[in-house]
C-alpha positions in Angstrom: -3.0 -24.4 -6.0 -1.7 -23.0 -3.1 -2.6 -19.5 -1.2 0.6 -17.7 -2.0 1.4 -14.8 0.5 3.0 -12.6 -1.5 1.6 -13.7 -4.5 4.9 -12.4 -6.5 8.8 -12.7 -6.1 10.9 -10.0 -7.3 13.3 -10.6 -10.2 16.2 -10.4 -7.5 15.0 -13.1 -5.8 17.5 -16.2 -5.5 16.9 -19.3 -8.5 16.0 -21.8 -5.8 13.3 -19.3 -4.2 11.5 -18.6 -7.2 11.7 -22.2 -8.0 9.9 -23.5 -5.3 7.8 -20.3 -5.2 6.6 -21.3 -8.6 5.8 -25.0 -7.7 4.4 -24.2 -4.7 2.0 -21.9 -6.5 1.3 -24.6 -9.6 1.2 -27.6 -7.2 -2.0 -29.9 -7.8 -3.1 -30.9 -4.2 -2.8 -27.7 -2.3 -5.5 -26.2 -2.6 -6.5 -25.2 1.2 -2.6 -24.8 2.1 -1.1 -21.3 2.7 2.5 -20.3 1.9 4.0 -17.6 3.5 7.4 -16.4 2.1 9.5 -13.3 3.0 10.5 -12.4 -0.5 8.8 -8.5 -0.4 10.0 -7.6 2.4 14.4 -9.4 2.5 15.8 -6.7 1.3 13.7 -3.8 3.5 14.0 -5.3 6.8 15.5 -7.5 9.3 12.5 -9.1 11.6 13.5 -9.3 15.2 11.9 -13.0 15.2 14.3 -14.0 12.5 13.6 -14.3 8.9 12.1 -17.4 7.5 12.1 -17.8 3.4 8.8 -19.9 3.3 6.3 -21.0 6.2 3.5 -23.4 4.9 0.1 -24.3 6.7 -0.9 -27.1 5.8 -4.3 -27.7 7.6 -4.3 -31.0 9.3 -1.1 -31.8 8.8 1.0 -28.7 10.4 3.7 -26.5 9.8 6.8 -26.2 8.4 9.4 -23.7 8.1 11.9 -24.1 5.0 15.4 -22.5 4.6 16.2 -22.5 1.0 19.7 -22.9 -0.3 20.0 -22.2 -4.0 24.0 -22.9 -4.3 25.5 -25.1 -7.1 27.6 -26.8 -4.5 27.3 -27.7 -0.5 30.0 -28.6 1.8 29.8 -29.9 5.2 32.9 -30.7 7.6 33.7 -30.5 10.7 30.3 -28.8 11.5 31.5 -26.0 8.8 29.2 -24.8 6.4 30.6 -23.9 2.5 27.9 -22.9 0.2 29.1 -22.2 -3.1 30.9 -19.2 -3.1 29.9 -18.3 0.7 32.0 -17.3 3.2 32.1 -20.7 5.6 29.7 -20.7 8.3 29.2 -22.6 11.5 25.5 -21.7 11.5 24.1 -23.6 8.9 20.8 -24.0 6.7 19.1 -25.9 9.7 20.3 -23.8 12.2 18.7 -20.8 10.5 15.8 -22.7 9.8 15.3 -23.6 13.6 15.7 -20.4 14.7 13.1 -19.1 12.8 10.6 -22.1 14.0 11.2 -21.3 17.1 10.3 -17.4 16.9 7.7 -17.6 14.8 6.2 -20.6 17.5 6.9 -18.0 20.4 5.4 -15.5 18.6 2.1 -17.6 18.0 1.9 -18.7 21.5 2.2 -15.5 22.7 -0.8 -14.3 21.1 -2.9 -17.0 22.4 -2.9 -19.6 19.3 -3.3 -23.2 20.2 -0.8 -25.3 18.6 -1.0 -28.0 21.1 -1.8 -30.4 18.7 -0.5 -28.8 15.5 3.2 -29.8 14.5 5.3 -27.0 14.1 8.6 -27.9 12.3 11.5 -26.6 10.2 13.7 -27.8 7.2 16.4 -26.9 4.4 15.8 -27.1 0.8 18.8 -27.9 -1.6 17.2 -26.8 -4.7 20.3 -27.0 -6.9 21.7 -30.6 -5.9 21.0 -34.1 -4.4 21.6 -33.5 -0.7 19.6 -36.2 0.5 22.7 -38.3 -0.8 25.3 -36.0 -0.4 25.0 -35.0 3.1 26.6 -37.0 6.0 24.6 -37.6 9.0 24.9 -35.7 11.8 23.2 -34.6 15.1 23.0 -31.2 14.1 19.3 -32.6 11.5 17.2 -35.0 11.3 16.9 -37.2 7.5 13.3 -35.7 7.5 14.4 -32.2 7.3 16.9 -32.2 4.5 14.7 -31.3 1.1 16.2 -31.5 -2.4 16.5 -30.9 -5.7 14.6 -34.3 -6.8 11.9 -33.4 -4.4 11.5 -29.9 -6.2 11.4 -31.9 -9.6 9.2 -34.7 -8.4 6.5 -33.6 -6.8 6.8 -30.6 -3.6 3.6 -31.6 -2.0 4.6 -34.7 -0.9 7.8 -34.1 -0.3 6.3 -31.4 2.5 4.0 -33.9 3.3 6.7 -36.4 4.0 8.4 -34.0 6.1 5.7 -32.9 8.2 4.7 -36.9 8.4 8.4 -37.8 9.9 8.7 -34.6 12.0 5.5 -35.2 13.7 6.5 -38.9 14.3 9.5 -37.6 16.2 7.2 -35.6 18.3 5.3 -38.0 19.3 8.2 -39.7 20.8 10.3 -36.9 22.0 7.6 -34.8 24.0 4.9 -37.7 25.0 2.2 -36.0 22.6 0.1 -36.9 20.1 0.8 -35.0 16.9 0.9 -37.1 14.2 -2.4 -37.2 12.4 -3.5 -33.5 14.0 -2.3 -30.1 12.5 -4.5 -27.0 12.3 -7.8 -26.7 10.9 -8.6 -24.7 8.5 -9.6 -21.7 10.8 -6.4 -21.7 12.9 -4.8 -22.3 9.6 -6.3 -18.7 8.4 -5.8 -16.9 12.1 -2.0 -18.3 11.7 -1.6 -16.8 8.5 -2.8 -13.3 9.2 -1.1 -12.9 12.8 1.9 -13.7 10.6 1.1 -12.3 7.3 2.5 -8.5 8.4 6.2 -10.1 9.0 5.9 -11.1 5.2 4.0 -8.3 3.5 4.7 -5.1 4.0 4.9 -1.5 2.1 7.0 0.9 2.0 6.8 4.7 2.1 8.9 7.6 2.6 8.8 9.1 5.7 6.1 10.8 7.4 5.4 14.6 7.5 6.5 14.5 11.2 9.8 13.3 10.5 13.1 13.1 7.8 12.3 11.6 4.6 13.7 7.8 5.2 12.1 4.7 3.9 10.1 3.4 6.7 7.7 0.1 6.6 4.0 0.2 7.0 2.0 -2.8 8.3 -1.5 -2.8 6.6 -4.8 -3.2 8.2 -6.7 -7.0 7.1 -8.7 -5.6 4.5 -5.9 -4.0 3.2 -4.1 -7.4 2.6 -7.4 -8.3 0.9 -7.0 -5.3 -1.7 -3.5 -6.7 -2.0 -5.1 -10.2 -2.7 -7.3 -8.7 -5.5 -4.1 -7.2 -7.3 -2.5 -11.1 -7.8 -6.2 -12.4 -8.7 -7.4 -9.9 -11.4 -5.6 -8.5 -14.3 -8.0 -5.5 -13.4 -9.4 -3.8 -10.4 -11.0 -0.6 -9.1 -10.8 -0.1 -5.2 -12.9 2.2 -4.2 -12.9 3.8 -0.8 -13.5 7.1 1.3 -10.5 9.5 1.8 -7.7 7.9 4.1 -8.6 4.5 3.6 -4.8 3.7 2.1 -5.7 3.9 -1.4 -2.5 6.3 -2.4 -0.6 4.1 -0.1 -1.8 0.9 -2.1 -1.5 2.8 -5.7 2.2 3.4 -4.6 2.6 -0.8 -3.2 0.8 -1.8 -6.5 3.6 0.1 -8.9 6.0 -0.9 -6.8 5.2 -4.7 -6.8 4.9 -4.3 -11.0 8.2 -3.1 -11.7 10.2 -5.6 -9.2 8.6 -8.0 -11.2 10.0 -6.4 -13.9 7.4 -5.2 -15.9 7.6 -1.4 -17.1 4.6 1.3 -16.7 2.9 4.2 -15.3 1.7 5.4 -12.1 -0.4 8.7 -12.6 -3.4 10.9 -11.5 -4.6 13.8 -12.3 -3.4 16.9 -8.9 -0.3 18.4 -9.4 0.6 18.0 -5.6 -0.2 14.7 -5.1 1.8 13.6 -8.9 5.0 15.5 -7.1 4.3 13.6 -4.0 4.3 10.6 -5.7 7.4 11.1 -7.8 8.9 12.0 -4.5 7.8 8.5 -3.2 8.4 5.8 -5.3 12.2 4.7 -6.4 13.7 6.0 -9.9 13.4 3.0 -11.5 13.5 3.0 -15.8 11.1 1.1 -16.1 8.5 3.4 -14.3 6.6 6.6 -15.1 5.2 8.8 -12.1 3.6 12.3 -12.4 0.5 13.8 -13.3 -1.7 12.5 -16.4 -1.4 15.5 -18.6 2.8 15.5 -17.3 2.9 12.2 -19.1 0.6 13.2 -22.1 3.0 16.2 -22.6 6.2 13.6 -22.9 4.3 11.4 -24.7 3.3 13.4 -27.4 6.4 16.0 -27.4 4.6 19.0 -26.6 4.4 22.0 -24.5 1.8 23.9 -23.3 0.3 26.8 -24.8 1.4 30.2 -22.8 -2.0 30.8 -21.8 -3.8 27.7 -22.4 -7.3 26.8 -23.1 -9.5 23.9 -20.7 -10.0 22.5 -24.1 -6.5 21.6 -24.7 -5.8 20.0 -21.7 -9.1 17.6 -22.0 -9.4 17.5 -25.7 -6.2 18.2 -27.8 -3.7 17.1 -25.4 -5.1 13.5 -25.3 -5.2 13.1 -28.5 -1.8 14.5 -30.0 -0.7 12.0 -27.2 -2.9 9.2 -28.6 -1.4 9.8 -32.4 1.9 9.7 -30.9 1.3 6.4 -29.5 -0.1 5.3 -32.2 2.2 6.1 -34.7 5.3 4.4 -32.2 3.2 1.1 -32.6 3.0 -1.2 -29.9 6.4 -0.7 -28.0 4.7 2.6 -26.7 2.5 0.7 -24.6 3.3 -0.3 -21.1 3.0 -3.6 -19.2 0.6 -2.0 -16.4 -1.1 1.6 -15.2 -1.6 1.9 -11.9 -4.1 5.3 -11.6 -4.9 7.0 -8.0 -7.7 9.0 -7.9 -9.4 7.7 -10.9 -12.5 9.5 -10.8 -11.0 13.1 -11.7 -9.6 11.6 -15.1 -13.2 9.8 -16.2 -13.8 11.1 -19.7 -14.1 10.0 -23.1 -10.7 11.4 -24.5 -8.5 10.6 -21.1 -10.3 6.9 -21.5 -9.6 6.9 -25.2 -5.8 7.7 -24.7 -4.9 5.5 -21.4 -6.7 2.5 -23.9 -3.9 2.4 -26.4 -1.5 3.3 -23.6 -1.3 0.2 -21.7 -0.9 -3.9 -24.0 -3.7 -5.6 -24.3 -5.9 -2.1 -23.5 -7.9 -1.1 -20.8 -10.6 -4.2 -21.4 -7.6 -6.6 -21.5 -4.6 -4.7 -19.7 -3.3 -4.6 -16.7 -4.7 -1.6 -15.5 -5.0 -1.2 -11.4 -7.3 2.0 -10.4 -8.0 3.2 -7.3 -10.7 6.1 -6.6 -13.1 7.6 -4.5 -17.1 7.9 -5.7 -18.3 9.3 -1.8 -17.8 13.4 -2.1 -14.3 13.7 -3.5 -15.3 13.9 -7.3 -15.2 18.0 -7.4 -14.0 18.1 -11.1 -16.4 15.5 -12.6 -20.3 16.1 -13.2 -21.3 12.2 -11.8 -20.9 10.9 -15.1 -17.4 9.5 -14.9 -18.3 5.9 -12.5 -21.4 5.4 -15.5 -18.6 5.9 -17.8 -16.4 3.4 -16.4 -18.8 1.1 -16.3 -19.6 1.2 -19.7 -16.0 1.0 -21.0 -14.7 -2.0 -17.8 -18.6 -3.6 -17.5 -17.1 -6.6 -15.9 -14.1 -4.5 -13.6 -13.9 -6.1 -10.2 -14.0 -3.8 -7.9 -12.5 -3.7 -4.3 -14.1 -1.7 -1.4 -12.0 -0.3 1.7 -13.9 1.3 4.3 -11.8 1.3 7.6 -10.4 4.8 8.0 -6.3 5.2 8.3 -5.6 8.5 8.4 -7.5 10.4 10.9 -8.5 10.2 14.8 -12.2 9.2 15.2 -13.1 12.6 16.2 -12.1 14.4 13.0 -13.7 11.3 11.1 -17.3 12.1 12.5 -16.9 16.0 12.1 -16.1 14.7 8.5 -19.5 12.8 8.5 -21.5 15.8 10.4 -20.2 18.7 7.6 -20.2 16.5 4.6 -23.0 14.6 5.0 -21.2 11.4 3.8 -23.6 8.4 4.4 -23.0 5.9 6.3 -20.4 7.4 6.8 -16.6 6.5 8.7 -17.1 4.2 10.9 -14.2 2.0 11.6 -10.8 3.6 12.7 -7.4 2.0 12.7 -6.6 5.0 14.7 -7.3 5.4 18.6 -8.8 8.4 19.9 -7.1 10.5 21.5 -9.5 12.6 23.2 -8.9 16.2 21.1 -12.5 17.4 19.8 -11.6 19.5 16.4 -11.8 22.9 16.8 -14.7 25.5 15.1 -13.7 29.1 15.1 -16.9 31.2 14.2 -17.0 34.7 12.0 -19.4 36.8 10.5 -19.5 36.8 7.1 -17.1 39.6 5.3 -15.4 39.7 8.5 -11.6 39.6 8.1 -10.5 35.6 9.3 -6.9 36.5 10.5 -7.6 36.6 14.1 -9.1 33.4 13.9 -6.5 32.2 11.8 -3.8 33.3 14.4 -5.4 31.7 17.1 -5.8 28.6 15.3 -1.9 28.3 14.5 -1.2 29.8 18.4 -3.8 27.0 19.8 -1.6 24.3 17.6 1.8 25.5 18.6 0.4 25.3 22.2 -0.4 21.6 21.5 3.5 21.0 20.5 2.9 21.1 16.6 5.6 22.8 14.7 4.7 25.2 11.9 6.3 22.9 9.0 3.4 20.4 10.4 0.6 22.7 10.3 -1.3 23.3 6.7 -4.0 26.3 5.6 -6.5 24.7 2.9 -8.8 27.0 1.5 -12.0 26.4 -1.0 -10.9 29.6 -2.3 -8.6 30.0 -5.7 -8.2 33.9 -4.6 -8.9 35.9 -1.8 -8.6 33.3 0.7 -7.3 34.7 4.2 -4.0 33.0 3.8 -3.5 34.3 0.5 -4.7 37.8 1.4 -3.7 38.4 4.9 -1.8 41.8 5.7 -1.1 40.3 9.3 3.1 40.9 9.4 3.8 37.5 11.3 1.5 35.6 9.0 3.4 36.9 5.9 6.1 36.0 7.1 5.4 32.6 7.6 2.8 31.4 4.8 4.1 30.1 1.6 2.1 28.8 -1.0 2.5 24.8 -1.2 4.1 23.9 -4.6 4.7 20.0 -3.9 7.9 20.6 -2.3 8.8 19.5 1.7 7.7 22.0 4.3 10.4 24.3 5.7 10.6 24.9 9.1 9.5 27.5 10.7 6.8 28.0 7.3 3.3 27.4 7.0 2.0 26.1 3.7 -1.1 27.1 2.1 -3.6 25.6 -0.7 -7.1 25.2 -2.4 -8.6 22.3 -0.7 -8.8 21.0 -4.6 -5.4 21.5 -5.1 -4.2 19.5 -1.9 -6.5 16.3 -2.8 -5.1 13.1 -2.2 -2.6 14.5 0.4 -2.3 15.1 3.8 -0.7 17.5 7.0 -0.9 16.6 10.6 -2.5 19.5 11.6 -5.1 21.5 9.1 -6.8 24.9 9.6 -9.7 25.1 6.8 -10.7 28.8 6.6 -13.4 30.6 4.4 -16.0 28.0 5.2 -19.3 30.3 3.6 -21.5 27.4 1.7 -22.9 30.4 -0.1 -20.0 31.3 -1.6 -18.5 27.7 -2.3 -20.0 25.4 -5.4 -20.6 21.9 -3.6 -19.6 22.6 -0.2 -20.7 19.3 0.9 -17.6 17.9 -1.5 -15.0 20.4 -0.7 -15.9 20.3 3.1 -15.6 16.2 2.6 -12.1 16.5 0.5 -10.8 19.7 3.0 -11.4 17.9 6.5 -9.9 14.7 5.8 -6.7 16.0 5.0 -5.9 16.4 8.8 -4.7 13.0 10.5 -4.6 14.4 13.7 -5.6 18.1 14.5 -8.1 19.6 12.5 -9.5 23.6 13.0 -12.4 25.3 10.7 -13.1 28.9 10.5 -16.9 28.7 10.0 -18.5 31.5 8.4 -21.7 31.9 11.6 -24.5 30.4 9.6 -23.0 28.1 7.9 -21.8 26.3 11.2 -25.0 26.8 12.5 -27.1 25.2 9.4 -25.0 21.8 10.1 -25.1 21.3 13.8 -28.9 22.0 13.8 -29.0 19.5 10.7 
């Protein structure tokens, strides 16, 4: 079979795409070939190189680029194009297919790929009718290039075959070289694929904190792709990975590939913040749940909280009203897929014994698509939850990503220096930009608000605004932000409650309460590892939230324990 890149087509996707989509994939004989087709990303974006609907690499052979036409009935006369119910169109299926060789050729060639001997072509595909017959001839394609519904029924590989056979043939004679017999090997297949892979496969996400909420595209990093690989090749996966290595970014692509597929389910995780960001994020669509894990226990079993309510009904009673309710629905209350982020603040016994009856087939057999990080981040778990998981998934899969996405180099190794995370980041998507971040030192039971007022001066120098700049504390109470009498910084710190920053405000937060999200710019204040329960942890889960300016007030000691360790 086939490498399909994406490995899914929406349920919008045209008949004849889908068709050949699903041949493509089930074709005997294909095994080393790659198909690239733009179905994730038609209705998000128009590519500046033009849009092709399938490229396939076919090492030692070549390429070809296919236009698919899924219409009932084709006219052609007079070098007019009618397509079932289509407006008519000079620029026809071959046109369009042309075009898009051609780009996608320059834009190989411009990044140094050899296709001197590798056949790069185009053709249409008539899914729906015999156009091999139909058509008339004309100088506007070659009989090579016209694909049809008998060759979809018949046998797809060699029809392709035949075309990149014919096409190469006429190369040899139209441009004096020799391409029939070459094509790509299996390496410059692969490089092919990935330099083009990010015109295909892209996510999408609302907009960043520096700018309006729009949908905007984001181009993943290679072993990103190969997380994305692991989705379509295992019913089951846990990808595992440091802070800002894309994982919520990935949670949100993997709910968002399940449901235009049509299947129905849940996105959840366990911070308050983070379920309102994702909510936020990802399109209403009926057939998907987003929000916290107790949020969705609550509607599942019909219940509101106690006024003042005990841990134990949140971990104990909770999960298992919701687990009777379930029950007692049968098996229409279970979903198609869960996708979880930040898995390892739900890994218990009851949460495991609830999400098992929530999804079909159960969390051995489900789809079930978790994404977590076991470095420093697992502040509400005793180290027992990744054992648990084990025991319960003993043969998951499980994905690793280690290149950093989120923050400049320079906050990455003050994240290795304070947390002690071992190895540690080492690989950046991000450039560096020069900026060390910035230590501000006090004595402990000193009052932070000077610091903390130079901090937000020293960003506003650097051209942040104050809806960009975030206060994390590991403090519930007392924390400087929370505490302040300073007039100026009253007036401008508001508590963050999962809603878009104002401007001219400064949001505040536990550094456990902002997990999974993240500011351009981040003071961390009341940095005393005497006073905070696994500093290492909170240190690890407060510093990463900053993608590119980071400031600690640093209780004395404290900052001078970890540059002398």
């Amino acid at each position: 079979m086939a490498r399909m890149i994406p490995s899914y087509f929406p349920t919008t996707t045209p008949p004849g795409e889908q068709a050949l989509h699903k041949a493509l994939a089930e074709s005997d004989g294909t095994d080393d070939w790659i198909v690239l087709h733009s179905l994730a990303i038609a209705e998000h974006v128009r590519k500046p190189e033009g849009e092709a609907d399938f490229v396939v690499i076919v090492p030692k052979h070549g390429i070809l680029v296919i236009e698919v036409k899924s219409h009932l009935t084709v006219d052609y006369r007079d070098g007019i194009w009618t397509l079932g119910n289509d407006a008519p169109t000079a620029r026809g299926p071959f046109k369009q297919a042309s075009d898009a060789m051609h780009s996608l050729r320059k834009y190989l060639l411009k990044r140094k790929v050899n296709l001197s001997s590798t056949p790069v072509l185009s053709a249409a595909w008539f899914t729906a009718v015999r156009a091999r017959t139909m058509l008339p001839e004309s100088p506007e394609w070659h009989d090579w290039q016209v694909l049809d519904s008998e060759d979809l029924k018949n046998g797809i590989a060699g029809a392709i075959l035949r075309a990149i056979k014919a096409g190469a043939a006429h190369l040899d004679k139209t441009t004096h070289v020799a391409y029939s017999g070459a094509g790509p090997d299996e390496a410059t297949a692969r490089r092919v694929a990935f330099l083009l892979r990010p015109q295909f496969e892209v996510g999408v996400v609302a907009g960043d904190l520096r700018h309006a909420r729009q949908d905007q595209l984001v181009h993943f990093v290679e072993e990103q792709y190969e997380a994305l690989d692991s989705m379509a090749d295992n019913h089951a996966v846990l990808f595992t990975g440091p802070a800002g290595s894309g994982k919520t970014l990935l949670a949100m692509e993997a709910a968002r590939r399940e449901i235009a597929q049509g299947h129905k389910g849940r996105l959840l995780c366990f911070n308050r913040l983070l379920g309102r960001r994702l909510m936020a994020d990802m399109p209403e669509d009926p057939g998907l749940k987003v929000g916290t894990l107790h949020r969705q226990l609550l509607a599942v079993a019909g219940a509101k909280p106690p006024a003042d309510p005990r841990a134990e009904f949140w971990t104990e009673e909770l999960p298992e009203r919701a687990m009777e309710s379930i029950l007692a629905v049968g098996d229409d209350a279970a979903v198609d897929f869960l996708v979880i982020d930040e898995v390892q603040d739900i890994l218990s016994e009851p949460y495991l014994d609830v999400l098992d009856v929530m999804v079909k087939g159960g969390l051995q057999s489900g789809r079930v698509l978790l994404f977590g990080d076991f470095e420093r981040q697992v502040i509400y778990d005793d180290g027992t939850g990744r054992e648990l998981l084990r025991t319960r998934l003993p043969r998951l899969p499980i994905c690793r990503l280690t290149m950093n996405c989120r923050n400049l180099p320079r906050i990455g190794y003050s994240v290795n220096m304070f947390s002690g995370l071992k190895p540690g980041y080492q690989k950046f998507r991000r450039g560096d930009d020069g900026m060390n971040p910035g230590w501000l030192k006090y004595e402990a039971g000193s009052d932070q608000t000077p610091l903390l007022l130079e901090a937000i001066q020293r960003l506003r120098d650097d051209h942040y605004k104050l809806h960009e700049i975030v206060v994390l504390s590991p403090l519930a109470e007392g924390s400087v932000a929370a505490s302040t009498t300073d007039q100026w910084l009253r007036q401008i710190l508001r508590p963050a409650i999962g809603q878009a920053r104002r401007k001219g405000e400064v949001q505040y937060a536990t550094i456990q309460a902002f997990k999974g999200l993240e500011a351009p710019a981040v003071v961390v204040t009341d940095l005393d590892q005497k006073l905070v329960r696994n500093f290492e942890s909170v240190m690890y889960v407060g510093l990463t939230r900053a993608t590119d300016r980071l400031y600690g007030v640093v209780e004395a000691d404290t900052l001078r324990a970890v540059m002398e360790g």
